[in-house]
C-alpha positions in Angstrom: -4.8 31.7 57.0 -1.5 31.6 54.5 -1.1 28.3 53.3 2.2 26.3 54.3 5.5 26.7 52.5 6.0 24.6 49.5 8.3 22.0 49.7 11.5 22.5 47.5 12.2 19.7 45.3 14.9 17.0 46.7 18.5 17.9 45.8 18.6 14.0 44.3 16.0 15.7 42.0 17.8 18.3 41.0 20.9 16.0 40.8 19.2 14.1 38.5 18.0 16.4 36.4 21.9 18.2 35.9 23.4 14.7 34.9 20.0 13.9 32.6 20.8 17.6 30.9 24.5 17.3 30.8 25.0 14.2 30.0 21.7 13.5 27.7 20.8 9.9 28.6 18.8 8.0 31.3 22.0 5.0 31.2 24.7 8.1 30.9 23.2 9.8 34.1 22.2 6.6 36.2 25.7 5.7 35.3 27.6 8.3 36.7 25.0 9.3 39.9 25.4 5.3 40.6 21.7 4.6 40.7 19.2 3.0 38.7 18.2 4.1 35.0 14.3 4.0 36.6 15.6 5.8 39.6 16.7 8.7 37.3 13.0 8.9 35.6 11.3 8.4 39.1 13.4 12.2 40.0 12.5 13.5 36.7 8.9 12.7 36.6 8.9 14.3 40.4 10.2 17.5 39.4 8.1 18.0 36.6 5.3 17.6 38.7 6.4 19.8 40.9 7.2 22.3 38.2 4.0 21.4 36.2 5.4 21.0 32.9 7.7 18.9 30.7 11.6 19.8 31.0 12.7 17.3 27.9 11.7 16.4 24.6 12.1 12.8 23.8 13.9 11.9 20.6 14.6 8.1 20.1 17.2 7.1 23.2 17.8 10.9 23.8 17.1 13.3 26.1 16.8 17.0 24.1 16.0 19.4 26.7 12.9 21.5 25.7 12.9 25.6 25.5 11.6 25.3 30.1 14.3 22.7 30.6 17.2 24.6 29.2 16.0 27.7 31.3 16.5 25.5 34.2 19.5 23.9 33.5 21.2 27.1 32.9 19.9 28.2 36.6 20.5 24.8 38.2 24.5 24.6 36.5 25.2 27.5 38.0 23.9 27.0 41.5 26.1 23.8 41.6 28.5 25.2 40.6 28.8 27.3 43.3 27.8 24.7 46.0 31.0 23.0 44.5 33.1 25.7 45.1 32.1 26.5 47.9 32.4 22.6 49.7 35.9 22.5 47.9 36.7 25.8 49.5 36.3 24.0 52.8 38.8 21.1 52.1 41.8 22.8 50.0 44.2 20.1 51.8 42.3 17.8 49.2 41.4 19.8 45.9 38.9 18.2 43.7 39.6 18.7 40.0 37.1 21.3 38.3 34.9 20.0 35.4 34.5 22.6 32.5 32.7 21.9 29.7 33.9 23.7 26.8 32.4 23.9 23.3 34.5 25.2 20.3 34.0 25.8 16.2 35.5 22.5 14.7 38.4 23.7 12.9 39.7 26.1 15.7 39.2 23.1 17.8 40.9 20.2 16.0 43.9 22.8 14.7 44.4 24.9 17.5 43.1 24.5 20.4 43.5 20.1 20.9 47.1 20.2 20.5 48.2 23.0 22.7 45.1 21.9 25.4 47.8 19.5 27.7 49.7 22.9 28.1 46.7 24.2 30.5 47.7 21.7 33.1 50.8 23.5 33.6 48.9 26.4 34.9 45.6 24.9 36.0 46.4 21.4 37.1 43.0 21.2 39.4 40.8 22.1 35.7 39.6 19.0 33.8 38.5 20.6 30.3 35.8 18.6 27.8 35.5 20.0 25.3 33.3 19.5 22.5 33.7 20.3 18.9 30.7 22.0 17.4 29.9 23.0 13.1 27.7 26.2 12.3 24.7 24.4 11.9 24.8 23.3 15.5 22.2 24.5 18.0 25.0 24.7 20.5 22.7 26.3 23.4 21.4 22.5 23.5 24.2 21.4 24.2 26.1 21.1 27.7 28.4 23.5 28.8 29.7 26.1 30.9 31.7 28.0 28.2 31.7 28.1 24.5 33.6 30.2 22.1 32.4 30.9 19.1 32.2 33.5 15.8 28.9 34.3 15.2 28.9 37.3 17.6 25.0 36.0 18.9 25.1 36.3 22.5 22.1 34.6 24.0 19.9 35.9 27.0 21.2 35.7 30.3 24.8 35.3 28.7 27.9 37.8 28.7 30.7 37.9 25.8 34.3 38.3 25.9 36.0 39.5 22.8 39.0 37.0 22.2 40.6 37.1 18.8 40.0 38.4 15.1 41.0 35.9 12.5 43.8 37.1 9.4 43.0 35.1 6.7 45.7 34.1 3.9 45.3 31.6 1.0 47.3 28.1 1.4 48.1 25.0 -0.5 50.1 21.8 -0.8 53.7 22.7 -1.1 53.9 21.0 -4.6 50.9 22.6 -6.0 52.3 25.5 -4.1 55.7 25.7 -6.1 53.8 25.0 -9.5 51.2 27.9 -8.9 52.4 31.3 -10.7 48.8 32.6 -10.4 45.3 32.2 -8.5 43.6 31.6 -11.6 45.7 28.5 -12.4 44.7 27.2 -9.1 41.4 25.5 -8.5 39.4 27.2 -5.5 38.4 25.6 -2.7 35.8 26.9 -0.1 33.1 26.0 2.1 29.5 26.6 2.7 29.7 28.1 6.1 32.6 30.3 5.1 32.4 31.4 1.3 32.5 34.9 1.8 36.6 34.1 3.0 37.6 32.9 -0.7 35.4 36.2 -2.1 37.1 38.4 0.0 41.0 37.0 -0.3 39.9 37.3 -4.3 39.1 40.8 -3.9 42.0 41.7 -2.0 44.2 39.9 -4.8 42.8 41.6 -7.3 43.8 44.7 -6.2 47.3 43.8 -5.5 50.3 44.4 -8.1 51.7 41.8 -9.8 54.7 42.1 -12.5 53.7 45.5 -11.9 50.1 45.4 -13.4 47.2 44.2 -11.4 45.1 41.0 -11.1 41.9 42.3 -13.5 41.8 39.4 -15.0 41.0 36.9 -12.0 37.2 36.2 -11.8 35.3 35.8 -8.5 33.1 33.4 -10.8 35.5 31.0 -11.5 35.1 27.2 -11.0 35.5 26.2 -7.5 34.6 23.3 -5.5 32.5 23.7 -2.4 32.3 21.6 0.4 29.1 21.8 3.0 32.2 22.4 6.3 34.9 24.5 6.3 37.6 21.7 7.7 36.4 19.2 4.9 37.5 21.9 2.3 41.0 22.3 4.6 41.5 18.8 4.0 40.8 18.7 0.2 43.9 21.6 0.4 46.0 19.5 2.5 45.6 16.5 -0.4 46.3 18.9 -2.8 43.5 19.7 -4.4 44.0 23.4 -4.7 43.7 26.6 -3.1 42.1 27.4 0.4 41.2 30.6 2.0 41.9 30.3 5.8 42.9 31.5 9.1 46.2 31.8 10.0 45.6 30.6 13.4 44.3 27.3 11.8 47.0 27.0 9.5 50.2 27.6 10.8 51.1 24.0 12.6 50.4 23.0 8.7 52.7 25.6 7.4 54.9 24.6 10.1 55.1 20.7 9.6 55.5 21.3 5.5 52.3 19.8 4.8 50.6 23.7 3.8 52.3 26.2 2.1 51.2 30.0 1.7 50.2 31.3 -1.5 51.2 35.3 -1.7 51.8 36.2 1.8 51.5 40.0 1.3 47.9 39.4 0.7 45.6 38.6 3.8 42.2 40.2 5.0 40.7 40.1 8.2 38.2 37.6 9.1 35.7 36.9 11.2 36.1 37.9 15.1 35.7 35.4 17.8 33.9 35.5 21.6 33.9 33.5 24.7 30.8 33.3 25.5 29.3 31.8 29.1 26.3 32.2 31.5 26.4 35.7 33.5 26.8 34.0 37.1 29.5 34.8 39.1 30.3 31.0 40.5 30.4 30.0 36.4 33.0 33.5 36.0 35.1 32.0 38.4 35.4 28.6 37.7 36.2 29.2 34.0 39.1 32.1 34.9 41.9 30.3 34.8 40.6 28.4 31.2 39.5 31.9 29.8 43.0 33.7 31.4 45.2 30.5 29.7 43.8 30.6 26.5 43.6 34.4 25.9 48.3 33.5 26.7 48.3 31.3 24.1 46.9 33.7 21.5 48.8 36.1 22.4 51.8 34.5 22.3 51.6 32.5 18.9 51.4 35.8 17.1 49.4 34.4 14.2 46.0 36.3 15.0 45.1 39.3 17.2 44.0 38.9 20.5 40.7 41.5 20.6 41.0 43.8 24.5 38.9 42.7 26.5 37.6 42.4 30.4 40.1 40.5 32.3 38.8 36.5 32.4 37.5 37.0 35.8 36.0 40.4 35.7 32.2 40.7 36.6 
C-alpha cells in the first residue's frame, strides 16, 4: 500500500522563512509579517523539520543563511514572486508597487547610479528599488536580492548574465593640483587594493604616449604611491587633493562636471573592467526586473561616458 502524500509545509512557513532570509533578523521579520519574534522561530524550526536539516547559521543576533538555505531561498523568492504577479495581475484597478532588491559595486552605486535612481520613477512608477551597496570582498550571494550588477564576470549556478557596460578609464585630480601638474611623475599616485591593475595600466598607456614630442620612458610603474584597501576611499583622497587617480569615467564625470575633479591628459584612457547584471534564471524574477534592467541599460546609453556592451533585450528569456 503507497504511503499518503506528504504534507507541504504551511505557506506562513515559507513566509517566514523569505522575510527571515531577506531581511536577516527574527525582530526585522516578525516586524514586517506583524507577528511575534517566537512566532517566526516556531515556522522556522517547522520547516527544518520538515526539510530535515538546518537552513541558517547563527552569528551573534544574525541570521546568515547556510549553503541548503540559500538554495531555498533562491527557489522560494522566485515562486513568490510569481504568486505576486500573478494576484496583482488580478486587481490592475489597484497596482501594488513591485519590491526589487538590487545590489551594486560601491562606487558605481554612490556616483552613478544613487543620483540618477529618482529618474526610474518616471518610467516605472509601480517599482520600489533597494538597493544595497556592496565592496569586492563581499559574499554578495548572501545577501538579499533579486538582481545585482557586478564586474567580476562570476556568474553563479542557476543564474543568467546580461552584459551592460565596459568601463574607460582616464586619470583625475583636484583642479588645483590639476593646473600645477606638467607631468605624472610629479603627481603622487593614488590607487586601491581591489583595483591596482587600473593605475598600472593608465601608466602603461602614458608611457607610450608622445609628449613634447618624445615619449614618457622615464615614468616608473614603481614609483611611490599610496594605496587604500577600497577603491572609493582612494577616489576621495583624489577629490581632497591628494594626487592622482585612475578611474572610470562613468564614476567620474558628475565630479568633472561640478569642478571638484579635473582630467589629467584626456587623450590617454584604457578600457577597464566590463560589467553584468546578473539575476536568478526564473522567468517571474526576468519579468519583474524588465523595466529596472530596460531603464538602466537608457541611462548608459545616454550619458555617453562608457559603452553600453549588446546584449539580450532586459526581458528576453
Amino acid at each position: 500500500m503507497a504511503d499518503p502524500p506528504r504534507a507541504r509545509p504551511s505557506l506562513r512557513m515559507i513566509e517566514a522563512f523569505e522575510a527571515l532570509a531577506r531581511l536577516g533578523s527574527r525582530s526585522a521579520a516578525s516586524a514586517e509579517l506583524n507577528v511575534t519574534p517566537g512566532a517566526i522561530s516556531k515556522h522556522l524550526r517547522a520547516l527544518e523539520r520538515w526539510i530535515g536539516q538546518p537552513l541558517f547559521a547563527e552569528e551573534g543576533r544574525d541570521m546568515i543563511l547556510n549553503p541548503a538555505g540559500r538554495a531555498l531561498a533562491q527557489s522560494v523568492t522566485a515562486g513568490l514572486a510569481q504568486i505576486d504577479d500573478g494576484l496583482q495581475a488580478l486587481r490592475p484597478a489597484e497596482p501594488e508597487r513591485t519590491q526589487l532588491s538590487v545590489l551594486a559595486p560601491a562606487s558605481f552605486a554612490m556616483k552613478w547610479l544613487v543620483p540618477r535612481l529618482y529618474r526610474l520613477e518616471r518610467v516605472a512608477p509601480q517599482l520600489q528599488v533597494t538597493l544595497r551597496q556592496t565592496n569586492t570582498d563581499d559574499d554578495w550571494l548572501k545577501l538579499p536580492h533579486h538582481v545585482a550588477i557586478r564586474r567580476d564576470g562570476f556568474v553563479p549556478a542557476g543564474y543568467e548574465a546580461q552584459p551592460l557596460l565596459r568601463e574607460t578609464l582616464a586619470a583625475y585630480a583636484a583642479p588645483a593640483l590639476a593646473r600645477a601638474a606638467t607631468v605624472p611623475e610629479a603627481l603622487t599616485l593614488l590607487e586601491s587594493q581591489t583595483r591596482s591593475g587600473d593605475l598600472d595600466r593608465w601608466l602603461v598607456a602614458a608611457m607610450a604616449a608622445p609628449r613634447d614630442g618624445t615619449r614618457r620612458d622615464q615614468l616608473r610603474l614603481g614609483q611611490p604611491r599610496r594605496r587604500f584597501a577600497h577603491f572609493y576611499i582612494a577616489y576621495e583622497a583624489a577629490l581632497a587633493g591628494e594626487g592622482l587617480v585612475v578611474a572610470p569615467t562613468l564614476v567620474a564625470s558628475a565630479d568633472v562636471a561640478a569642478g571638484r575633479l579635473a582630467v589629467l591628459w584626456p587623450e590617454i584612457r584604457v578600457p577597464g573592467a566590463a560589467y553584468s547584471v546578473v539575476l536568478p534564471n526564473a522567468a517571474a524574477l526576468r519579468g519583474r526586473a524588465a523595466p529596472f534592467l530596460g531603464w538602466l541599460q537608457a541611462e548608459i546609453e545616454g550619458c555617453g561616458t562608457a559603452p553600453a556592451l549588446p546584449g539580450p533585450p532586459a526581458g528576453a528569456g
